[in-house]
Residue, then its C-alpha position, 0 to 999 in steps of 0.5 A: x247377515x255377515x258384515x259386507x265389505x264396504x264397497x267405494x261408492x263414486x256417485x249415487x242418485x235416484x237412478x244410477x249407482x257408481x262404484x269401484x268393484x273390488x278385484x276377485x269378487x264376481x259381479x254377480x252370483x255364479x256356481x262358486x257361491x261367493x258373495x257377489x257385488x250385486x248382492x252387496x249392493x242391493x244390501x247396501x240399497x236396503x239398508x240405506x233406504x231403509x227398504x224391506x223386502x227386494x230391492x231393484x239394480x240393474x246390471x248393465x255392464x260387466x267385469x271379469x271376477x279378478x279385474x277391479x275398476x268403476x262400474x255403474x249399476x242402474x237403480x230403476x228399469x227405465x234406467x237399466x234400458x237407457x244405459x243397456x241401449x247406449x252400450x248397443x250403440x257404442x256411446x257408452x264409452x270404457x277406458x281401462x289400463x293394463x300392463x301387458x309383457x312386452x314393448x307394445x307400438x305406440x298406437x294401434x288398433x286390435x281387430x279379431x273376430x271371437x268367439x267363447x267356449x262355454x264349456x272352458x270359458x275361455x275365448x279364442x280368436x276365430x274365423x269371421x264366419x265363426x266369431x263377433x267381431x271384437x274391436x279396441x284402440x290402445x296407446x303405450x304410455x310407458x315401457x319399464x324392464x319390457x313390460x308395457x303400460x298401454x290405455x285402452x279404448x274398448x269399442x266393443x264389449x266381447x267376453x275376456x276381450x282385451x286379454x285375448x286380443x293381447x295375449x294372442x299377439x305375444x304381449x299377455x297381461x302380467x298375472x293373467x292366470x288364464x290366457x299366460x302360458x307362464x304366468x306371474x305368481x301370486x299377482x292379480x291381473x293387471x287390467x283396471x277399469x279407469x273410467x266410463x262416459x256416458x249420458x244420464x238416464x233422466x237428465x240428458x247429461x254427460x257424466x264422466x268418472x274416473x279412478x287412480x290406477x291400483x298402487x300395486x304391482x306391476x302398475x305401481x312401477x309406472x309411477 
């Protein structure tokens, strides 16, 4: 096998596994047939424990293909359920950070009802009858050359959520080729995965972890 990009391993035990998922590489397999983080982790697994043959990792949660940030993946079933159920209940909590075109308020709640094209693969803003509901809070920590810094509190988990609830009010994330009618060449999309809350597993307890934002632009103008 081709040598695997060395993934940033945050945390690991016997039942859960956090790491740092590079941008532009897809969680998982998909029709382009690029390599895919699952598949490098369970790699990684394998050639840690010395295992042969298939190795368990539950995926649990998700990032778009161009965004980056901390992920946690499940090293056991019973691990992947505990985790998938406190995603259902929403106690399992994701703060990311983007930079969207714009002056954004200083506070405020996004509420749109959502609903995905298969077909395109693109999200648009519906009606309630057509589309999940889709809920986040944000804060603007700063504003440079009318581009926006905001932290975002994700309530809900929709598809391409936090790019079309901001794009559908004027305030597109920078480099964001699929929902910017005019979007900034040659520049990845500036949404990050800062960090994820929640309770182990096995031992009950409340984990917390959390990234630098990316020293690239546009966040590196926030410094």
């Amino acid at each position: 096998m081709a040598k695997l990009p060395k993934i940033n391993i945050i945390y690991e035990d016997n039942h859960i596994l956090v790491v740092e998922k590079p941008i532009n590489i897809p969680v998982q397999a998909d029709n382009t047939n690029d390599l895919d983080l699952l598949t490098i982790l369970k790699q990684y697994r394998k050639d840690k424990e010395n295992k042969q043959g298939n190795v368990y990792l539950g995926l649990v949660h998700r990032l778009d293909r161009p965004v980056g940030g901390i992920m946690v993946f499940a090293k056991t079933s019973k691990a992947a359920s505990r985790l998938s159920k406190q995603i259902q209940n929403n106690t399992f909590h994701k703060t990311y950070y983007a930079v969207v075109k714009g002056i954004t308020k200083n506070k405020e709640e996004l509420k749109d009802y959502l609903i995905k094209d298969h077909n395109t693969n693109i999200t648009h803003v519906t009606s309630k009858e057509k589309g999940k509901l889709a809920i986040l809070n944000y804060t603007t920590i700063k504003t440079i050359n009318n581009l926006s810094l905001v932290k975002i509190n994700l309530i809900t988990g929709r598809s391409h959520q936090i790019r079309v609830q901001f794009s559908s009010r004027n305030h597109t994330l920078v480099g964001d080729q699929k929902y910017d009618k005019n979007p900034v060449p040659n520049t990845n999309i500036a949404l990050f995965a800062q960090s994820i809350t929640f309770i182990h597993p096995t031992t009950k307890e409340q984990l917390t972890f959390t990234l630098d934002l990316p020293n690239r632009y546009p966040f590196n103008i926030f410094k």
